[in-house]
N, C-alpha and C positions, 0 to 999 in steps of 0.2 A: 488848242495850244499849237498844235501843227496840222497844216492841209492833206491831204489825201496824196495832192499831189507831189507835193513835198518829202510825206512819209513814204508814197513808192517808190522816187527818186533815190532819195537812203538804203532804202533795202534794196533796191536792184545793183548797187553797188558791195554794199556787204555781202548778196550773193555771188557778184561777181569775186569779190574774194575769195571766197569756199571753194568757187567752182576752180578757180586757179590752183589753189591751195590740195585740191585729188593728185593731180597729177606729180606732187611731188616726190623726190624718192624717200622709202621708208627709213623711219630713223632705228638704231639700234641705242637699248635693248628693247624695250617693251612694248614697240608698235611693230617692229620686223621678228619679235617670237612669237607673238600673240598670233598676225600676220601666219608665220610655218606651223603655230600649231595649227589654226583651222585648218593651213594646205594639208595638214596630213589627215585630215577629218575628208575633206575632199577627196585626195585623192588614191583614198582607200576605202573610201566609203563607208567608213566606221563612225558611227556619229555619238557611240556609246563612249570610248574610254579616250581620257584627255591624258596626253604625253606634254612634256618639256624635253623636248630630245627623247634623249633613250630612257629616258629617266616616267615615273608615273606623275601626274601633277594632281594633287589633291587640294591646292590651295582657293582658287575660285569655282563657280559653278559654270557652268557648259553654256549659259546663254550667248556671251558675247562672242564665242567660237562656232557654235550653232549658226548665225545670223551671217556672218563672215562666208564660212563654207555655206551658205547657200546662196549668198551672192557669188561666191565662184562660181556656183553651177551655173548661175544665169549668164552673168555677162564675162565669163572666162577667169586665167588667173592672173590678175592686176593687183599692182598696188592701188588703184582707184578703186577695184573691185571691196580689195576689201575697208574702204572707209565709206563706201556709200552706207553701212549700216547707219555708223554713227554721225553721220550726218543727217539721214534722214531723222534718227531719235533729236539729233540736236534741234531741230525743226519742228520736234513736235512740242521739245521743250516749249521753245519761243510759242507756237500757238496755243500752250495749256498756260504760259506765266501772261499772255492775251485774255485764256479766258478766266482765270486765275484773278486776275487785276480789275477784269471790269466784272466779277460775281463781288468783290470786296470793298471797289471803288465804282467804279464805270468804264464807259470804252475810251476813253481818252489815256484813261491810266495804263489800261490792256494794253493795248497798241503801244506804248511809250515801253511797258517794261520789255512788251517782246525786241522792241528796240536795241533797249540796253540788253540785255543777257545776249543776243545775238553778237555785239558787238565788246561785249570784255573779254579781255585779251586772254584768259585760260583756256573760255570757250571757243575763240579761235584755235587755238592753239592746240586744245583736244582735239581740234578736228582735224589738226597736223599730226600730230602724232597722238594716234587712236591707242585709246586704252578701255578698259573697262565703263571707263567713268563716263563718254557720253551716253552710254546707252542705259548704263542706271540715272541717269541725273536725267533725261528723255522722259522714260516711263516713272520715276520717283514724282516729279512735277505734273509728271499726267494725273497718277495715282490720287495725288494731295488734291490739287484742283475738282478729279469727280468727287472723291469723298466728301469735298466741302461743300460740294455742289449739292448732294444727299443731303447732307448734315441744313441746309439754309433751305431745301425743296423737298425734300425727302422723296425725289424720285426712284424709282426703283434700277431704270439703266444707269444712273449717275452711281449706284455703289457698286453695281454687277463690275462696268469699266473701271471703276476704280480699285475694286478686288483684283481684277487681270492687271492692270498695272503695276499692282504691289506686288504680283506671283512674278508678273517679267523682271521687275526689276530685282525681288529677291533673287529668282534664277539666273541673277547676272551677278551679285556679288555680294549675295549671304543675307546674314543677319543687320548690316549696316544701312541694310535698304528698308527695313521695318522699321528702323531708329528714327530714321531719316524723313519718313513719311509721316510717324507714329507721332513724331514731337512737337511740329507743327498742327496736328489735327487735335492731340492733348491741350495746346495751349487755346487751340480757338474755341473748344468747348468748354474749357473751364472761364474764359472770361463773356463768353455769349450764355454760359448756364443751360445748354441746349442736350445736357446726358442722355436725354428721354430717344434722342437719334436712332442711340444708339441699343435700347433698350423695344426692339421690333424685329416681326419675322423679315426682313428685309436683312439685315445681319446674319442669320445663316443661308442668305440664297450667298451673299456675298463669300462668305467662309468658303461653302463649295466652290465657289468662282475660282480663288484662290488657291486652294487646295489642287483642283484638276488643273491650274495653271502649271503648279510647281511641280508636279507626279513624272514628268517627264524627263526631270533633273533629278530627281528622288531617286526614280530607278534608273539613271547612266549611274548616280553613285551607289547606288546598291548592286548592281553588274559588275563594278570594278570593282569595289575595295569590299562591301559587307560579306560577298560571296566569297573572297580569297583572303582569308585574315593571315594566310600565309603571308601575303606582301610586306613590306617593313619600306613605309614609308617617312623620313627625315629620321632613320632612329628606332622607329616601333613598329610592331608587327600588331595587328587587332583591329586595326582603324577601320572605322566604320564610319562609309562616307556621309550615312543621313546622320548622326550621332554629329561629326565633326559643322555639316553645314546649320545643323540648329542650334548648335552650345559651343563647341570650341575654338572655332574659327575668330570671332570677334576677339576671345578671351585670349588668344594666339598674339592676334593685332597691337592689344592693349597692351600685354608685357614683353610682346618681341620674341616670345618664344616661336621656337623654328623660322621664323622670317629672318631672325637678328633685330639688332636696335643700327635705329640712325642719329634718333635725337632725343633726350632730355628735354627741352626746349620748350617748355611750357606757354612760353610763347611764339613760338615758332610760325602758328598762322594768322595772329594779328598785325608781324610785319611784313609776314608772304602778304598779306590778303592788299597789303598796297600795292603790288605790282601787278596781283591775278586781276584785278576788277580795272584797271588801265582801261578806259581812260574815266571811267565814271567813281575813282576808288573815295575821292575827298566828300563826294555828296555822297555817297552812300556814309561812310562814317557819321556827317552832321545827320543824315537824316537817321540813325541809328541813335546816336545824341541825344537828337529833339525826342525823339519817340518815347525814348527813355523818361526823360524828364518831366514829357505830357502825361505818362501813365503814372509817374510817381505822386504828380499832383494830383489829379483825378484820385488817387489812391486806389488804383485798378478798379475802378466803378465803371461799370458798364454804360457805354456811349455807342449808342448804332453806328455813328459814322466813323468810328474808329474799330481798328481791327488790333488781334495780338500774334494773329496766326503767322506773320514773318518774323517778329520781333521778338517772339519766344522762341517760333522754333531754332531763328539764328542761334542764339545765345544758347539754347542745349546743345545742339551740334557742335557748337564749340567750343563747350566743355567736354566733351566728349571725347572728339577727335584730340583735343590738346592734350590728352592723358595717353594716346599712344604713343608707345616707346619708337613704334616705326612712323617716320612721319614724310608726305610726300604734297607737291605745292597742290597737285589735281586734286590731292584729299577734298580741296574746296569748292569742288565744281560742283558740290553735290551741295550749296549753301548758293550758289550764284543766282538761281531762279529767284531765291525768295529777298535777297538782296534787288535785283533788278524791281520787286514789288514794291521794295519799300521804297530804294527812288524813286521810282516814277512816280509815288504818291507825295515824296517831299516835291520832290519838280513841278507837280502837278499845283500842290497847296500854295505852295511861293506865287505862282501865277495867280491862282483863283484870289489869294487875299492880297497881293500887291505887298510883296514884301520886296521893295524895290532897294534898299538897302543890303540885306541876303541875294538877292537877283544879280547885283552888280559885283558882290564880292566872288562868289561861286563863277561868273563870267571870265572875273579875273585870274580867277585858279583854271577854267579849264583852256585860256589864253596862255598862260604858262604851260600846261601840261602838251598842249599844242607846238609850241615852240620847241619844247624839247624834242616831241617826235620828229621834227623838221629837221633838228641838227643832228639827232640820231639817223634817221633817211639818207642826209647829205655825205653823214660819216660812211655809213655800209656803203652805200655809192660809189664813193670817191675816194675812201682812203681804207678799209677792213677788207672790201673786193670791190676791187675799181670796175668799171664796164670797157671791156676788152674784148667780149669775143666779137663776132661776124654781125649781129643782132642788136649792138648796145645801143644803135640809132634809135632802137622800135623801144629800149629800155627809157631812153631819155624823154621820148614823146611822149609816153607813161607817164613817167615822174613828172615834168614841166607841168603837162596838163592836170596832174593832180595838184602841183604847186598852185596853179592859177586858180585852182578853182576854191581849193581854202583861202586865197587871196580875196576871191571874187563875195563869197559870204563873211570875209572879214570887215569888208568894206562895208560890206552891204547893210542899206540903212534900214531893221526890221528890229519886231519889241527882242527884247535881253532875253528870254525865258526861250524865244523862237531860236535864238544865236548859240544859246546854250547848248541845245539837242542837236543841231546841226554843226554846229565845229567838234563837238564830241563824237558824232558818228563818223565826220570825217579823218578827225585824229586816228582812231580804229582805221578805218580805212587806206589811209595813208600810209600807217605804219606796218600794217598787214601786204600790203601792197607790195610794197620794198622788201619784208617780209620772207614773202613766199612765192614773188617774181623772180627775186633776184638772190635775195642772203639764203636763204636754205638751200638752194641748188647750188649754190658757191661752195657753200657751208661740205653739202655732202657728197664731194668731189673727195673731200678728205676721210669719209667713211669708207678703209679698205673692202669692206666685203663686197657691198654695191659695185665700188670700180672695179672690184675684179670679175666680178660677175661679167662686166660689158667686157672685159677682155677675153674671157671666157667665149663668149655669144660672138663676137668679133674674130678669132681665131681658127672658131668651131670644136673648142678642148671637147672632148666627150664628158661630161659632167657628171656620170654612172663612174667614172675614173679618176675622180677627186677624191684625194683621203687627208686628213688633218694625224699629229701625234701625239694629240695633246685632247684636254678633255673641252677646251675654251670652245665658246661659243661662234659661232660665227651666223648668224640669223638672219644677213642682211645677204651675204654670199647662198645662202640654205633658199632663200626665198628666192630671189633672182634667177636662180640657176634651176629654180624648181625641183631643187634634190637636194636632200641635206647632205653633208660631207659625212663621208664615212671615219670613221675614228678606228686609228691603226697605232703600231708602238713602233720605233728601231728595231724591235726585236724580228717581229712579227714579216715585217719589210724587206730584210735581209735579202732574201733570195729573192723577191720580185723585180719584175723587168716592167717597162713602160707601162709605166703610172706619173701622175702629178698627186704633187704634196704642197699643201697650203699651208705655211709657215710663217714663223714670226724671224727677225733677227736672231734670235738668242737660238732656237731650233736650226735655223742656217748655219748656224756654227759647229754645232753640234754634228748634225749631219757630216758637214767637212770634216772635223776631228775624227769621225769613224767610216774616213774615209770614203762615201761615197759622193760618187758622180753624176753628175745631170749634163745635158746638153740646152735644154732651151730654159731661160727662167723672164719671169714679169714681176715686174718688183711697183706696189702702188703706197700713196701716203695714207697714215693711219693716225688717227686724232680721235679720241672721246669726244665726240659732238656736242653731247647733250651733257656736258660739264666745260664749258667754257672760261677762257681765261684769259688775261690781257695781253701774254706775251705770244696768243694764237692769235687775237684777234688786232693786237699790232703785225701789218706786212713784213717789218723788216726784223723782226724775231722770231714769227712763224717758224722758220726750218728749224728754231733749237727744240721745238717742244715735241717736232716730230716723230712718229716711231714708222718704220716700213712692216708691210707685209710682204712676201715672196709667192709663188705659183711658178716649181719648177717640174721639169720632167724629169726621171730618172731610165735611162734608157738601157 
């Protein structure tokens, strides 16, 4: 369906995304707290109890802060530092939905799907702003791939690695990782009839496998919370961390208790899941479709060449997830591996049978969907942040040459099916390109904390001498500066002499009204990033949506 040479062409570029895409600055909140928590694992060397600030964090488990803080230790403390975890797990995704594709279909499939999942746009995008979620979606797709790999071989390494996968991936964020593995392997045993799998002493070597995977998350949260039922964490005192990571944690999620709620929204990730799977989002749907409708007729009769293990476990996962009261777009990246399987095997099918009718229509959606990223491109470029600084020559020989080159496969006279895979990896490409070259670093120019940081580093503020008077966060300043802000009152402040105060407008006032004095202050733009809105990302309204931060001294 596609050459070797062809498919390393596309991934050498999709990696060159990622690899642009490290160096970015971290976004606030959840990739710049996650980010300070590990630093403070690091640079305390306490690898047992997890903090959210001052605060105790009982909410996830220790893997993806574990992993973080030991890339600090390796290669220092970076924002690059800490996404290389989840980049690496995303990479292992792509080679477990490889081998995933060609254990269910063959290697043509493999290859295609690690394709697509490399390239929709969540999966970029976690790996922009890292969260939990590449590193259980990494190991969750490992996990399912060896287990089925047992389940179809009944080799013995195939369930051992596939028990440590399901331990890593539980010990990254709970109970949702057993769902998530569990559902997909449910469904492909019940329609292959193969239970007997699972009914062998190979099943408790695995159990143990699992079990000493997870004991080391087991006991940080027995260290912290089961030992001191003194603490009262969100509310209660007694909590017991193994207690909360095997039963309450999920049950938390589902009614919004201690998190809060964000959405009702029952359907909330069927029309997220158009923009997270970009640019591949309209053939995954058909191919989600046809599947449906091939098993209804068949009346789920067993066919070798047909599998159920994407197409159920989607559809549980998304009953699933849809019933939480807290709901968030990455919730789905833990669904995108097995989506990328199911494409590539419609992709694949359309080819093998010559459905040249479906081949042309699908060409024609991902021709649209193409176009769009090109006027989106041309927009962030030239009108949301134009290219102005010192460098925008090296910006535009970028962009052109990316332009030309989607030009150059547009033209280009090869079968529909070969056109399809290749302006779609390109769309991704393209749009990531502009992305994470150009818009996000534009983008978090307006994230106060970071700018202040560099003004910080730039000055030489003593950074041990920073204090906020408020309890608000600031994770992206905390991170940069390599030292969280110290959290002080008016009251407390009174009689001290040279210090800096990181404040907002409405605290600058304040301070004034009770009369105290500064000598030097740095005043930077502040904008919620990751809630974007049109009167920000129009130029000439920008300044109304703005809010300042301050960093003054008081001498």
């Amino acid at each position: 369906m596609i050459s070797n040479k062809r498919y390393w062409f596309l991934l050498f570029l999709v990696v060159l995304v990622y690899i642009i895409g490290m160096f970015v600055t971290l976004f606030e909140n959840d990739s710049a707290q996650f980010a300070v928590m590990a630093m403070r694992m690091y640079q305390e060397n306490d690898f047992i109890n997890l903090f959210k600030g001052p605060n105790e964090y009982l909410d996830k488990p220790h893997m993806h802060y574990w992993l973080a803080a030991i890339s600090y230790k390796i290669f220092g403390l970076h924002d690059w530092a800490y996404r290389i975890p989840g980049i690496l797990a995303s990479f292992l995704a792509a080679y477990s939905c490889y081998g995933l594709g060609k254990l269910l279909y063959n290697t043509n499939i493999g290859k295609l799907a690690a394709l697509i999942f490399l390239t929709a746009q969540t999966i970029v995008l976690g790996n922009i702003d890292v969260r939990t979620d590449a590193v259980l979606t990494g190991f969750a797709i490992f996990a399912i791939w060896q287990l089925a790999t047992y389940i179809e071989n009944r080799t013995l390494i195939s369930i051992i690695l596939g028990a440590f996968g399901a331990g890593m991936a539980f010990s990254t964020k709970g109970q949702i990782a057993i769902l998530v593995i569990g559902f997909p392997l449910l469904c492909h045993l019940a329609y292959t009839r193969k239970w007997k799998a699972f009914i062998d002493w190979r099943v408790l070597v695995a159990l143990l496998v699992f079990a000493i995977t997870i004991t080391p998350m087991l006991y940080a949260y027995y260290l912290q919370f089961d030992l001191h039922p003194e603490k009262v964490i969100r509310g209660k005192s007694n909590r017991s961390g193994i207690f909360f990571i095997f039963w309450e944690q999920s049950f938390e999620r589902l009614s919004g208790e201690g998190i809060g709620k964000n959405s009702s929204d029952y359907f909330f990730f069927f029309h997220t899941f158009l923009w997270v799977f970009i640019p591949w989002s309209v053939i995954a749907v058909i191919a989600f479709g046809r599947r449906i409708k091939t098993f209804l007729k068949l009346k789920f009769q067993y066919i070798p060449k047909y599998e159920f293990l994407t197409l159920g476990g989607i559809t549980l996962i998304f009953i699933i997830i849809s019933f939480a009261q807290f709901k968030l777009p990455h919730y789905l990246n833990i669904t995108i591996p097995l989506f990328s399987v199911l494409s590539a095997s419609y992709l694949y099918s359309l080819n093998v049978y010559i459905k040249t009718k479906a081949i042309k229509f699908i060409l024609g959606v991902q021709y649209f969907i193409l176009g769009l990223v090109f006027v989106i491109s041309v927009l962030i470029a030239f009108y949301v942040f134009k290219l102005e600084d010192s460098c925008y020559y090296i910006y535009y020989i970028i962009l052109f040459s990316l332009f030309a080159l989607v030009i150059y496969f547009c033209l280009k006279r090869e079968a529909y099916s070969l056109r399809i895979v290749t302006l779609s990896v390109l769309t991704a490409v393209l749009l990531n390109m502009v992305l994470n070259g150009h818009f996000y670093p534009s983008l978090l120019k307006y994230q106060a904390g970071s700018s202040m940081a560099a003004i910080v580093k730039e000055q030489k503020i003593p950074v041990d001498n920073i204090y906020k008077i408020s309890p608000m966060h600031t994770w992206s300043l905390d991170f940069y500066n390599q030292e969280p802000l110290k959290i002080s009152s008016l009251k407390s402040i009174r009689n001290k002499k040279d210090f800096w105060l990181y404040v907002t407008d409405a605290e600058l006032e304040r301070l004034r009204n009770n009369d105290y004095d500064w000598d030097k202050q740095y005043t930077v733009d502040q904008f919620r990033i990751t809630r974007l809105q049109a009167k920000f990302l129009n130029s000439a309204t920008r300044n109304k949506v703005l809010n300042k931060m301050h960093l003054i001294h008081i001498y």
